[in-house]
The first five atom37 places (N, CA, C, CB, O) and aatype in JSON, in Angstrom:
{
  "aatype": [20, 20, 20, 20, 20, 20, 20, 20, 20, 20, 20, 20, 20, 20, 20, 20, 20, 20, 20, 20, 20, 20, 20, 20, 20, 20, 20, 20, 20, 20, 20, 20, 20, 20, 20, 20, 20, 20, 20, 20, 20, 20, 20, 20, 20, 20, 20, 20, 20, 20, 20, 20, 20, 20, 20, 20, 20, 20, 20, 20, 20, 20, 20, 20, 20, 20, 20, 20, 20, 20, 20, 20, 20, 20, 20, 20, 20, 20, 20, 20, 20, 20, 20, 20, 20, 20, 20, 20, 20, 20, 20, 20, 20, 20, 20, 20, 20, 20, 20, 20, 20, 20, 20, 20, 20, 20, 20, 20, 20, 20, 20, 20, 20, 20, 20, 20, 20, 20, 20, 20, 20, 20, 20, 20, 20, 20, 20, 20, 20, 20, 20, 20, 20],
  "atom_mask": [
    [1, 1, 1, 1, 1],
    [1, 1, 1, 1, 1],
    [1, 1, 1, 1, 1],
    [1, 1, 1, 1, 1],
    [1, 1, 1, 1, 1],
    [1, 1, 1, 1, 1],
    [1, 1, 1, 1, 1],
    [1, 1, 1, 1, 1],
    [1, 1, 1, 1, 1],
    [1, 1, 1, 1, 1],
    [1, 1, 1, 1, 1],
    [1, 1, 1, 1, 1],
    [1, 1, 1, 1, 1],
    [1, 1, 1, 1, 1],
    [1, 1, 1, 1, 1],
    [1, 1, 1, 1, 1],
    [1, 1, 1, 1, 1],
    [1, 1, 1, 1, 1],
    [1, 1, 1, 1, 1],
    [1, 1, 1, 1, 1],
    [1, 1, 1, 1, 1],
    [1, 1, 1, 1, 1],
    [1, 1, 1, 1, 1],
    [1, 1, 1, 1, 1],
    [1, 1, 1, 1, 1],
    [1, 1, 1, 1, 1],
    [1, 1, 1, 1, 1],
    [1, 1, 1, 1, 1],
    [1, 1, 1, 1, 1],
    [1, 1, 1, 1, 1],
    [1, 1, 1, 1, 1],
    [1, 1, 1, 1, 1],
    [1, 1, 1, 1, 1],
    [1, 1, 1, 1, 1],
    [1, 1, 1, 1, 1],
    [1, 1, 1, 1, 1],
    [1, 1, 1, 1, 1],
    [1, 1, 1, 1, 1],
    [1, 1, 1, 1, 1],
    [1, 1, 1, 1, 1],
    [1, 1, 1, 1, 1],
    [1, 1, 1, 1, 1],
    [1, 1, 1, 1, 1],
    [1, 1, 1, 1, 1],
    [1, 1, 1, 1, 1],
    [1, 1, 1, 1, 1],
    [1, 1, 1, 1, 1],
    [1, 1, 1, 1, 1],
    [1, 1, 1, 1, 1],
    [1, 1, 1, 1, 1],
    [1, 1, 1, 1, 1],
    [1, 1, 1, 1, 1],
    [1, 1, 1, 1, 1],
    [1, 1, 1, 1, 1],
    [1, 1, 1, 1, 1],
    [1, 1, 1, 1, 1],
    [1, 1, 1, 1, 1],
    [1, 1, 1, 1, 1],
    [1, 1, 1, 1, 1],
    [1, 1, 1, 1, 1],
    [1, 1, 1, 1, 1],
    [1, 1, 1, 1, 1],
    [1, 1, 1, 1, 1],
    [1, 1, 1, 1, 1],
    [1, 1, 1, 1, 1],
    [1, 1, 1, 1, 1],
    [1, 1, 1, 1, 1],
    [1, 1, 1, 1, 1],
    [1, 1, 1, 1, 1],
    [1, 1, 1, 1, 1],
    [1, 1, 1, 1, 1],
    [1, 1, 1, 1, 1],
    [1, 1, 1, 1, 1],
    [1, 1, 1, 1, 1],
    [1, 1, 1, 1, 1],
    [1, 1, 1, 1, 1],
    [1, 1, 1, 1, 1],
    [1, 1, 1, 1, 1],
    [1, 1, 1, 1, 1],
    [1, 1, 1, 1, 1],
    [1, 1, 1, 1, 1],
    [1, 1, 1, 1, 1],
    [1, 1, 1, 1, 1],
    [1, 1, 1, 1, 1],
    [1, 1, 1, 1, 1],
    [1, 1, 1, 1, 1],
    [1, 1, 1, 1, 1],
    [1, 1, 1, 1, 1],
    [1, 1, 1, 1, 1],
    [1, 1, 1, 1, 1],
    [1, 1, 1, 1, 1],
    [1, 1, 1, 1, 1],
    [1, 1, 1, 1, 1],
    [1, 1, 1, 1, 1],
    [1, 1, 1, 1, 1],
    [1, 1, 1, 1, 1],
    [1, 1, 1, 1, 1],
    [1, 1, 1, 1, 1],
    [1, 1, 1, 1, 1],
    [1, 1, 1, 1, 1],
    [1, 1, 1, 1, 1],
    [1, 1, 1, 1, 1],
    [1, 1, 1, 1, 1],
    [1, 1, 1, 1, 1],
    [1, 1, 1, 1, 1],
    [1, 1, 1, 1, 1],
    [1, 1, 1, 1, 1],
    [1, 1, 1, 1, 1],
    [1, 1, 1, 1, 1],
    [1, 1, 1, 1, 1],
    [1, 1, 1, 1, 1],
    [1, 1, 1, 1, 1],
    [1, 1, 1, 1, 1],
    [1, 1, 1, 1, 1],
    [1, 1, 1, 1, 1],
    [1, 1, 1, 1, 1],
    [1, 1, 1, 1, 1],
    [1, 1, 1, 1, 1],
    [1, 1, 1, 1, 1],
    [1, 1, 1, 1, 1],
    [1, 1, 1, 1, 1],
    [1, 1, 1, 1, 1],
    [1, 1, 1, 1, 1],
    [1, 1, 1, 1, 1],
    [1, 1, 1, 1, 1],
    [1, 1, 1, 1, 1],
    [1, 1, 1, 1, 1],
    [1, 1, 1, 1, 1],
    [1, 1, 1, 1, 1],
    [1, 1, 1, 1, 1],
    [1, 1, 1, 1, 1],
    [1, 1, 1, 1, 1],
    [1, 1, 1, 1, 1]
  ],
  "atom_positions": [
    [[0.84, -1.18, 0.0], [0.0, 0.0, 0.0], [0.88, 1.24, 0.0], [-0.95, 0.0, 1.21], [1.9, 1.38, 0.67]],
    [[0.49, 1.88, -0.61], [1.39, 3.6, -0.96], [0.45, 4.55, 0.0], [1.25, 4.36, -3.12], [-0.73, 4.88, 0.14]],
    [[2.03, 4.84, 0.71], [1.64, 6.22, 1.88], [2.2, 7.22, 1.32], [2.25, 6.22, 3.54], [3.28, 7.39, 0.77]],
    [[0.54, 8.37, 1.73], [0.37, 9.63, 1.22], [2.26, 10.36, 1.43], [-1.12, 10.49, 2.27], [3.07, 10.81, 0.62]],
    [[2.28, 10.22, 2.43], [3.48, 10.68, 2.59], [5.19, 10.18, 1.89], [3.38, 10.56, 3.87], [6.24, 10.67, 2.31]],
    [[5.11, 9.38, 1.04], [6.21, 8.78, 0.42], [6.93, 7.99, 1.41], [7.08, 9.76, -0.21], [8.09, 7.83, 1.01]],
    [[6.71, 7.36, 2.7], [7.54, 6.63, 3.11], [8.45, 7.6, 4.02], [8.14, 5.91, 2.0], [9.11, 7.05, 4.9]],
    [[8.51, 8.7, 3.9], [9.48, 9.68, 4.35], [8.72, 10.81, 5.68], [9.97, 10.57, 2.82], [7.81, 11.6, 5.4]],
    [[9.17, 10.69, 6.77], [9.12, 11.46, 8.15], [10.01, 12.28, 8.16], [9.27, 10.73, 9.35], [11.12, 12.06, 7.67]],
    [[9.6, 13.63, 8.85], [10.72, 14.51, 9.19], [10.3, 15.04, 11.02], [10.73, 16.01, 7.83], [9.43, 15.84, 11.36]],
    [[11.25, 14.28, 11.92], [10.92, 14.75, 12.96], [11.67, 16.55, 13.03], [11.41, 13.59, 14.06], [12.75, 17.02, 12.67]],
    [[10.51, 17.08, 13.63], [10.53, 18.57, 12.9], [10.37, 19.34, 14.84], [8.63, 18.97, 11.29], [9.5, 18.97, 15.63]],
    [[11.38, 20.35, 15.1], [11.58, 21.75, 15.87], [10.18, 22.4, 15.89], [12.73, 22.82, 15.07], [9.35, 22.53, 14.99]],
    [[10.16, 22.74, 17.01], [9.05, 23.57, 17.25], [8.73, 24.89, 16.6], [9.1, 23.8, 18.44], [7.61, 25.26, 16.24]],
    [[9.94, 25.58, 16.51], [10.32, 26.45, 15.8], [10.17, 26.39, 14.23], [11.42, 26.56, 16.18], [10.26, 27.45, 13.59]],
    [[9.99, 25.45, 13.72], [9.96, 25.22, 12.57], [8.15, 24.8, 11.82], [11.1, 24.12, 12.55], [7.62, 25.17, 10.77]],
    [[7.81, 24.14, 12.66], [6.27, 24.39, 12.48], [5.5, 25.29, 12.86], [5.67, 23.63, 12.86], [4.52, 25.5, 12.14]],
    [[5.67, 26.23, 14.25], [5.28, 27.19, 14.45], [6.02, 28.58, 14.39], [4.85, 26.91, 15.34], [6.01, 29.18, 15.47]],
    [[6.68, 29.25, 13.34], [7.62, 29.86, 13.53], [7.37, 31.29, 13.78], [8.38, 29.59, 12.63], [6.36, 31.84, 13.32]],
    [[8.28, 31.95, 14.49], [8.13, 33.33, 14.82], [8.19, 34.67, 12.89], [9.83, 33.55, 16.21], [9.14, 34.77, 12.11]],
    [[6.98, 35.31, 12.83], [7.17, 35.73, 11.79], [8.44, 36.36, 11.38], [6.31, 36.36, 11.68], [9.25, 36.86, 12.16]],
    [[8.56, 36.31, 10.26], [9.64, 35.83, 8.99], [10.51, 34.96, 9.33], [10.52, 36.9, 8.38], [11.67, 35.05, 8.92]],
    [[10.17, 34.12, 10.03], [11.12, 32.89, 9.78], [10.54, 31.65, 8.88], [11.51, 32.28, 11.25], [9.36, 31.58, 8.52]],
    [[11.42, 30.82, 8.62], [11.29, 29.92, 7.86], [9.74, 28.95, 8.5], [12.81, 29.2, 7.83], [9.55, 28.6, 9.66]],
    [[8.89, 28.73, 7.38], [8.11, 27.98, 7.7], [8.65, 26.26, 7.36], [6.9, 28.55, 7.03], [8.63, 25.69, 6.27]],
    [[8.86, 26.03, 7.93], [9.4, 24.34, 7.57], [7.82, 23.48, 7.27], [10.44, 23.41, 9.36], [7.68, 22.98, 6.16]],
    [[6.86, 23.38, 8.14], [5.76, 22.66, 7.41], [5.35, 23.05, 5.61], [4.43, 23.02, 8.4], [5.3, 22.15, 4.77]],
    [[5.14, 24.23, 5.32], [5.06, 24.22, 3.7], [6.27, 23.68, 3.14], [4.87, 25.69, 3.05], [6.08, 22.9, 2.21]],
    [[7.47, 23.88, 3.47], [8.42, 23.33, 2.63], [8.49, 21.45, 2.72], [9.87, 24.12, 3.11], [9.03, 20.64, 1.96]],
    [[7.91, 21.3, 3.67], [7.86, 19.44, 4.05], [6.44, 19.33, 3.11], [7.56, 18.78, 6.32], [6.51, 18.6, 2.13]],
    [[5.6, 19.79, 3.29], [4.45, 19.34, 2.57], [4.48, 19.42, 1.04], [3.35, 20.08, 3.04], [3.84, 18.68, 0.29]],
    [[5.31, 20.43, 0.68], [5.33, 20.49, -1.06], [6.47, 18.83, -1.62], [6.42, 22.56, -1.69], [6.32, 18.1, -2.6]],
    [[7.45, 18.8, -0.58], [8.14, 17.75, -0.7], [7.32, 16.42, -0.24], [9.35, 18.0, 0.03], [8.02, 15.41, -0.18]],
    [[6.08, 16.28, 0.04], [5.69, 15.1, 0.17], [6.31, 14.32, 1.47], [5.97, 14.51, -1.07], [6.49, 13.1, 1.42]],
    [[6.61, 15.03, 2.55], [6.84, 14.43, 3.67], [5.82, 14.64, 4.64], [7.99, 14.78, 4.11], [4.97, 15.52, 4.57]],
    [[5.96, 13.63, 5.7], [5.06, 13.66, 6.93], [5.77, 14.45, 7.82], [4.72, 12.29, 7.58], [6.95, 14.75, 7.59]],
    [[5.18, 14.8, 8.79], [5.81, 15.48, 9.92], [5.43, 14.6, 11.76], [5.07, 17.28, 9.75], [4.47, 14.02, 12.26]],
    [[6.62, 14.93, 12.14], [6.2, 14.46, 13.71], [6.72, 15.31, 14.56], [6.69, 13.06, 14.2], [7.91, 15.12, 14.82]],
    [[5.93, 16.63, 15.35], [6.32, 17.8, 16.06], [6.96, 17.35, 17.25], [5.2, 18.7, 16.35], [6.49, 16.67, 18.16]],
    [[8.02, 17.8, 17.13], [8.66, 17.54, 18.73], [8.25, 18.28, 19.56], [10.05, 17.69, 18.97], [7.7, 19.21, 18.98]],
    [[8.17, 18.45, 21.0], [8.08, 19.05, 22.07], [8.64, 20.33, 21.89], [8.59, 18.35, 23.03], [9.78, 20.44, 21.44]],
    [[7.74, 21.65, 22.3], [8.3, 22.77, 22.58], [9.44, 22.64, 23.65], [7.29, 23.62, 22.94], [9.41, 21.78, 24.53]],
    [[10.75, 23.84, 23.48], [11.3, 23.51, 24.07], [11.13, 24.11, 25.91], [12.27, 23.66, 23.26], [11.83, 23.98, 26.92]],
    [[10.13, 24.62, 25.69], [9.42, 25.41, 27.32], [8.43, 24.48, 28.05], [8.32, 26.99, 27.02], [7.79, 24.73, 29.08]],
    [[8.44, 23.27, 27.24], [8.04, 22.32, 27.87], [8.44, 21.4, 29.05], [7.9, 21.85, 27.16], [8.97, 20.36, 28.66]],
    [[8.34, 21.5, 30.21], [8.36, 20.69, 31.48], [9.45, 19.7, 30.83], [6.74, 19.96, 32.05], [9.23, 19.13, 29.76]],
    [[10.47, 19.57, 31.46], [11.75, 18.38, 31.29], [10.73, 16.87, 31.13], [13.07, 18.31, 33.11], [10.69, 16.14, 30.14]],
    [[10.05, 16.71, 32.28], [9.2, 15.33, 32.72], [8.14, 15.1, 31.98], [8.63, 15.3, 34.1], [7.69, 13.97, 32.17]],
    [[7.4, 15.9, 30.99], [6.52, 16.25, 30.23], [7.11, 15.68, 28.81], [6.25, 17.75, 30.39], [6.6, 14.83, 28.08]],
    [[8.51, 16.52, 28.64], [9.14, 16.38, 27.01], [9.42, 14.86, 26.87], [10.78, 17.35, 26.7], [9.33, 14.13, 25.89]],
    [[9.77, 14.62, 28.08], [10.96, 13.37, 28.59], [9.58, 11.76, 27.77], [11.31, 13.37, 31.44], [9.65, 10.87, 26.92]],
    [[8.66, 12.24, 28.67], [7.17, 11.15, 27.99], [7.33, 11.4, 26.19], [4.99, 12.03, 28.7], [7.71, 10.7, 25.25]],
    [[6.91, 12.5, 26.31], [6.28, 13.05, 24.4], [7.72, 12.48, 23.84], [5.97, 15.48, 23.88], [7.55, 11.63, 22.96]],
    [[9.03, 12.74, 24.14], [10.01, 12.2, 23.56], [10.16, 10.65, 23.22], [10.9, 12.6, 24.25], [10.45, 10.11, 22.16]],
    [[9.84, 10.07, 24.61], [9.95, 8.58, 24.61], [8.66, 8.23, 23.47], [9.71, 7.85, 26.37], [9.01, 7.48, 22.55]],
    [[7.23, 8.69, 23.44], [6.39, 8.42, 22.56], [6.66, 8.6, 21.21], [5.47, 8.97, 22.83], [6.18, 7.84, 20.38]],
    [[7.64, 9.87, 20.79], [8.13, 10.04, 19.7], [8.99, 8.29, 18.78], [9.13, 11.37, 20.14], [8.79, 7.59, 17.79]],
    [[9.62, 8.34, 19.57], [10.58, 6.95, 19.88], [10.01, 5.97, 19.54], [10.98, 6.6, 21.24], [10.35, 5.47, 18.47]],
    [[9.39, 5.61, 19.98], [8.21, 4.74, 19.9], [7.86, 4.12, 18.48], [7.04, 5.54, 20.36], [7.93, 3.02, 17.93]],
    [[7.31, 5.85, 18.08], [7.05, 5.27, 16.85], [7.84, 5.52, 15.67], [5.89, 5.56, 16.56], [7.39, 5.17, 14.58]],
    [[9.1, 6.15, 15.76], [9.63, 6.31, 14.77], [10.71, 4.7, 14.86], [10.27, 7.93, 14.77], [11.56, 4.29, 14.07]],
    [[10.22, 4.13, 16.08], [10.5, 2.95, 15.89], [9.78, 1.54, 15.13], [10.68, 2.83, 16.93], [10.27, 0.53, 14.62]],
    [[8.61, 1.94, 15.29], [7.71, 1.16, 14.61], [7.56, 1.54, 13.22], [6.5, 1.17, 15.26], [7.88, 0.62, 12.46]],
    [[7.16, 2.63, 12.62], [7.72, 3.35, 11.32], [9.0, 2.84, 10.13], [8.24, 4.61, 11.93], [9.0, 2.76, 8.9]],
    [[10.16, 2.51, 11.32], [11.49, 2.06, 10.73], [11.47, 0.71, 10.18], [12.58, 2.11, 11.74], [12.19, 0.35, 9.24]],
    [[10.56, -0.09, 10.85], [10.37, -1.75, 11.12], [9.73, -1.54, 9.22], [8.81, -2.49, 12.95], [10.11, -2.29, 8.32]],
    [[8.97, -0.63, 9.09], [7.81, -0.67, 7.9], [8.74, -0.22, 6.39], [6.3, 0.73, 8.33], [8.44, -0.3, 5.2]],
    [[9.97, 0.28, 7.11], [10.75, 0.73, 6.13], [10.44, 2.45, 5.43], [10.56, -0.44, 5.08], [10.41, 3.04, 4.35]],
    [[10.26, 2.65, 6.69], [9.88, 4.52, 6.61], [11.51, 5.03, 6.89], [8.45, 5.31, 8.28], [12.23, 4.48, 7.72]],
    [[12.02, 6.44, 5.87], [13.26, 6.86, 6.47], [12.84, 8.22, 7.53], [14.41, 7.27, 5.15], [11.68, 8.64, 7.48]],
    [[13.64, 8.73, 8.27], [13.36, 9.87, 8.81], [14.75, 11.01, 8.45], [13.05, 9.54, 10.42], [15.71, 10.61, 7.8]],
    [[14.66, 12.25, 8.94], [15.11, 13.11, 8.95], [15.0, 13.93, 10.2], [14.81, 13.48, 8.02], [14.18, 13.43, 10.97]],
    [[15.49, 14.92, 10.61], [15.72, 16.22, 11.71], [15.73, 17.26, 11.54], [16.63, 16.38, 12.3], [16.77, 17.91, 11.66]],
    [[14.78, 17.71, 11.26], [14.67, 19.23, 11.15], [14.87, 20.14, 12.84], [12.93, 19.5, 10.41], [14.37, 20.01, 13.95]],
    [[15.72, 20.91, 12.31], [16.34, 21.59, 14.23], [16.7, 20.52, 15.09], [14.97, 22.46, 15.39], [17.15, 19.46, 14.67]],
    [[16.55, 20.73, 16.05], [16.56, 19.69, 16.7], [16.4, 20.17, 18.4], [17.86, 18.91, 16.24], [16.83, 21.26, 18.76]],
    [[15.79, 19.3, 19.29], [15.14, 18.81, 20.52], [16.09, 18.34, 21.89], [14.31, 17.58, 20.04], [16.5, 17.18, 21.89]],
    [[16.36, 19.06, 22.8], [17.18, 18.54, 23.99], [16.6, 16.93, 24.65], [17.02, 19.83, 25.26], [15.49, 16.9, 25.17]],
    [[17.12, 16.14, 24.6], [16.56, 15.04, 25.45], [16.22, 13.51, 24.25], [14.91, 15.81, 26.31], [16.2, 12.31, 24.53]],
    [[15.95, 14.32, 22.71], [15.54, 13.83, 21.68], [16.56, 12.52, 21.69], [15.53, 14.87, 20.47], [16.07, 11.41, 21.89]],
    [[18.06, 12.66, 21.46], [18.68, 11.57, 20.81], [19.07, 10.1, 22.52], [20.48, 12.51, 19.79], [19.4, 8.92, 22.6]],
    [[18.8, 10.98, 23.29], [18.19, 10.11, 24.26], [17.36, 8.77, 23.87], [17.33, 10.94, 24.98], [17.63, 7.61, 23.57]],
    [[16.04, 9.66, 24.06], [14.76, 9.15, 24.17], [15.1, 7.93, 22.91], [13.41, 10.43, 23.89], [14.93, 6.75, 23.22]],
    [[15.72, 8.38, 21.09], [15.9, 7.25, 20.61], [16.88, 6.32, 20.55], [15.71, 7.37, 19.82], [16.91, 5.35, 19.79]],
    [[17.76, 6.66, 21.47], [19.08, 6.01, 21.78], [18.22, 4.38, 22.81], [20.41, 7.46, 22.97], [18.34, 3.17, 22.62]],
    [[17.47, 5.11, 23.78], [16.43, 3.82, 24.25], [15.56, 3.01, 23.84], [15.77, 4.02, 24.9], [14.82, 2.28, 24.51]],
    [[15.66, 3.16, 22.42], [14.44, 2.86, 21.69], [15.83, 2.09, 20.52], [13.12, 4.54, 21.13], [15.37, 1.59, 19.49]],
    [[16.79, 2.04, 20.62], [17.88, 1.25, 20.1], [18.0, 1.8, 18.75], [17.65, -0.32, 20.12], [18.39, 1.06, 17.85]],
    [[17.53, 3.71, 18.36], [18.01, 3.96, 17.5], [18.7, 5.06, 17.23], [17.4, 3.78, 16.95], [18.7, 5.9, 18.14]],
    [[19.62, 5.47, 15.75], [20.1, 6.84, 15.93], [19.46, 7.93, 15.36], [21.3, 6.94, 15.52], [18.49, 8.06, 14.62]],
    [[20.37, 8.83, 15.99], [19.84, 10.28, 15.9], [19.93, 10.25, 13.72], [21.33, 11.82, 17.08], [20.86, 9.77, 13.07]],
    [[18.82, 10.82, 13.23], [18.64, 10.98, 11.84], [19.24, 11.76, 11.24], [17.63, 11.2, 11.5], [19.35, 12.78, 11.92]],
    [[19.8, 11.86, 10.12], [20.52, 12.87, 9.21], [20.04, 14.15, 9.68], [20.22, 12.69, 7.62], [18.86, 13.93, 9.94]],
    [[20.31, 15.54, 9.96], [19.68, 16.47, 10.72], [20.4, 17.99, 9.62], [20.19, 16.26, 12.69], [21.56, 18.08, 9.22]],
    [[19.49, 18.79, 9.44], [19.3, 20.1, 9.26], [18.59, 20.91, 10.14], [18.82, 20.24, 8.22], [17.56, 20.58, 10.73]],
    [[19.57, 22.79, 10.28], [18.79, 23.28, 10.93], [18.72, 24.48, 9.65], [19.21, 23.52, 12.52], [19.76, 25.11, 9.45]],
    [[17.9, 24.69, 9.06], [17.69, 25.14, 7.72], [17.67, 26.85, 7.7], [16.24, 24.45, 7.18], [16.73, 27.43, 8.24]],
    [[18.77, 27.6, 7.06], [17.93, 28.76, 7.56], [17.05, 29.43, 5.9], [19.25, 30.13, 8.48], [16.66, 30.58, 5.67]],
    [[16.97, 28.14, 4.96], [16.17, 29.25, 4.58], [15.14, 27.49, 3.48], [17.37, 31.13, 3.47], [15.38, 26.28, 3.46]],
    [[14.22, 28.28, 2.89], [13.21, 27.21, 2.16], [14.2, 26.82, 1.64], [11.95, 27.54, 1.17], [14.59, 25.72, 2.05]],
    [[14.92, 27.41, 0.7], [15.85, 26.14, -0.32], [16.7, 25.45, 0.05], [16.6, 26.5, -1.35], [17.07, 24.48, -0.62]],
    [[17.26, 25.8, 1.3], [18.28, 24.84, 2.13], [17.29, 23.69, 2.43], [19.02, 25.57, 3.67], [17.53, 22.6, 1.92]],
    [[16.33, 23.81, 3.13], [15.57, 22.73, 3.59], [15.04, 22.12, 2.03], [14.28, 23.27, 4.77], [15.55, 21.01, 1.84]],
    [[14.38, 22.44, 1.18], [14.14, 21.33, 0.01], [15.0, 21.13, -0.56], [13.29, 21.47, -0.93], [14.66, 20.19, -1.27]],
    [[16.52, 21.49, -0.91], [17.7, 20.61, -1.42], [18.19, 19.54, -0.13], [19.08, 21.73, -1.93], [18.8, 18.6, -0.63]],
    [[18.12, 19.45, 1.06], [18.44, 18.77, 2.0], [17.53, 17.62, 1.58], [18.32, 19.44, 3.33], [17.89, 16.53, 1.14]],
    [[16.14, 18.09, 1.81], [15.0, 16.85, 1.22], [15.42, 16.08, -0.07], [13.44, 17.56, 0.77], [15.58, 14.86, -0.16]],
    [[15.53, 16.87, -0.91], [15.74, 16.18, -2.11], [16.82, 15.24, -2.54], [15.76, 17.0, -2.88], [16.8, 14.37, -3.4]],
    [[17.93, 15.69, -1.62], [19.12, 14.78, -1.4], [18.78, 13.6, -0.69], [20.2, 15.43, -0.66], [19.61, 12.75, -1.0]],
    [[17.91, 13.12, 0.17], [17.66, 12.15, 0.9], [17.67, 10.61, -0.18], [16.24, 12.58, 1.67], [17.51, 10.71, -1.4]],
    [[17.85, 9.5, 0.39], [18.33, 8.12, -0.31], [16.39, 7.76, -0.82], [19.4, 6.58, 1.23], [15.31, 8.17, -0.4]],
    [[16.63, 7.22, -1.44], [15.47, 6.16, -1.3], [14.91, 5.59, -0.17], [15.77, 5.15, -1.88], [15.71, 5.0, 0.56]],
    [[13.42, 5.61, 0.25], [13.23, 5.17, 1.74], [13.51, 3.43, 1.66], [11.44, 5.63, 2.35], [13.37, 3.04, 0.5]],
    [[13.79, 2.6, 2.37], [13.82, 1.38, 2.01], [12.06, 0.57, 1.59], [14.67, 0.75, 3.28], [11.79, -0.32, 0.78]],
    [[11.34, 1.2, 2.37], [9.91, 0.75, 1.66], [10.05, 0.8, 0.41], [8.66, 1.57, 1.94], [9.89, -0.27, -0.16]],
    [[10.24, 1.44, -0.04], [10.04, 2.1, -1.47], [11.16, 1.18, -2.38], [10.43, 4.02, -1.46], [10.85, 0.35, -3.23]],
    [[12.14, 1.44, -2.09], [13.11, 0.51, -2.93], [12.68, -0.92, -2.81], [14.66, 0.61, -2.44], [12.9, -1.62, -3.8]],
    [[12.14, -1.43, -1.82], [11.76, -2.94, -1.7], [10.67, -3.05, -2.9], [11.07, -3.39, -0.06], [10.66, -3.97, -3.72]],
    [[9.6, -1.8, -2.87], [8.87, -2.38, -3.78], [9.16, -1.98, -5.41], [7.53, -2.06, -3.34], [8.36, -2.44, -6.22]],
    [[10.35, -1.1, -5.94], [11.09, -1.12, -6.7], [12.37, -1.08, -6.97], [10.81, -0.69, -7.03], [13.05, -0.08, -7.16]],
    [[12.75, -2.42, -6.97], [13.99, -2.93, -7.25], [14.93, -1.94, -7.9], [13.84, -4.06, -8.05], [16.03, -1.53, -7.54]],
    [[14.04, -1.65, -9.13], [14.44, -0.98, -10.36], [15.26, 0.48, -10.29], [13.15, -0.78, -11.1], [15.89, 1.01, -11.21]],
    [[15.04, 0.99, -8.84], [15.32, 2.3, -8.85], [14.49, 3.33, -8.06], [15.33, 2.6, -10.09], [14.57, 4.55, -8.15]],
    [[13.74, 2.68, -7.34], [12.37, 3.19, -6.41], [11.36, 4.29, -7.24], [12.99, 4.1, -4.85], [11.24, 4.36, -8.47]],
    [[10.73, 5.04, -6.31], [9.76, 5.62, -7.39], [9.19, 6.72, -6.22], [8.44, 4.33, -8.2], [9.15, 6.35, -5.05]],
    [[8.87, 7.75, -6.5], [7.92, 8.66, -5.52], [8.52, 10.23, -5.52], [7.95, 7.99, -3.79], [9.21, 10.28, -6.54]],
    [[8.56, 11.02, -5.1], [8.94, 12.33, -5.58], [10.8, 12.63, -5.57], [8.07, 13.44, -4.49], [11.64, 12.32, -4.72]],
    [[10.92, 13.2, -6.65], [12.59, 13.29, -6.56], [12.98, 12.06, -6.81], [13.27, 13.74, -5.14], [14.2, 12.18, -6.69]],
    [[12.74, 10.73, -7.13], [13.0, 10.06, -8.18], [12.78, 9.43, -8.96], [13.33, 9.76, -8.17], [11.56, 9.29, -8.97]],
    [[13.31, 8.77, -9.9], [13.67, 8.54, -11.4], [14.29, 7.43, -12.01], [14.4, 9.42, -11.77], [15.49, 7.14, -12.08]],
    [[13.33, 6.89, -12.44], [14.1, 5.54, -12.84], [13.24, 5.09, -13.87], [14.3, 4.35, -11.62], [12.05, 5.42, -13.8]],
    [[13.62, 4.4, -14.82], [13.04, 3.34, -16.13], [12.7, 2.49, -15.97], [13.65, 2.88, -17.04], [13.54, 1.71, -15.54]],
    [[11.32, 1.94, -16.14], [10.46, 1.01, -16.14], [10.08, -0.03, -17.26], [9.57, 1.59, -15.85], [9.2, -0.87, -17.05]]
  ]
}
């Protein structure tokens, strides 16, 4: 089954989905690229508070991985490479973008998700790439 999102997560800065005006909006630039998003914890959020939402993050970008989803880091989260270090994984290729085109050439550079290559051998298939059929 083909997810809306290409297989591809970007655990994404608070700052970056909600951003202080004129800063970079990172959700339009993830959504034109066909990625999902998973908001991390503000960072004024209660240590014991983030510490849960982090471990839940974990969680599922652990279960996600199993399915052959890739991720990414947009900014990045105190406590974050923790929470997936317990969850037996690593911290993701990471950008802190300061402008739209930094963040969609970062995207666009990303590998093939392995979902995706499993179900084409040939060269995978879904936005940003290209291959003969």
């Amino acid at each position: 089954m083909r997810d809306a999102r290409s297989y591809r997560i970007a655990l994404v800065a608070d700052c970056y989905v909600n951003p202080a005006p004129g800063q970079l909006d990172g959700l339009a630039v993830l959504a034109a690229a066909g990625w999902g998003v998973m908001q991390l914890p503000a960072g004024d959020y209660p240590a014991e508070v983030a510490q849960q939402l982090l471990a839940g993050i974990a969680e599922q970008v652990e279960e996600f991985s199993r399915h052959g989803y890739t991720f990414v880091l947009v900014g990045d989260r105190d406590g974050l490479a923790a929470a997936l270090a317990q969850a037996g994984l690593p911290v993701p290729d990471r950008i802190a973008p300061a402008s739209a085109d930094e963040l969609a050439g970062f995207l666009a550079a990303r590998p093939v998700p392995p979902a995706l290559a499993a179900q084409d051998p040939a060269g995978g298939s879904g936005p940003g790439v290209t291959g003969s059929r």
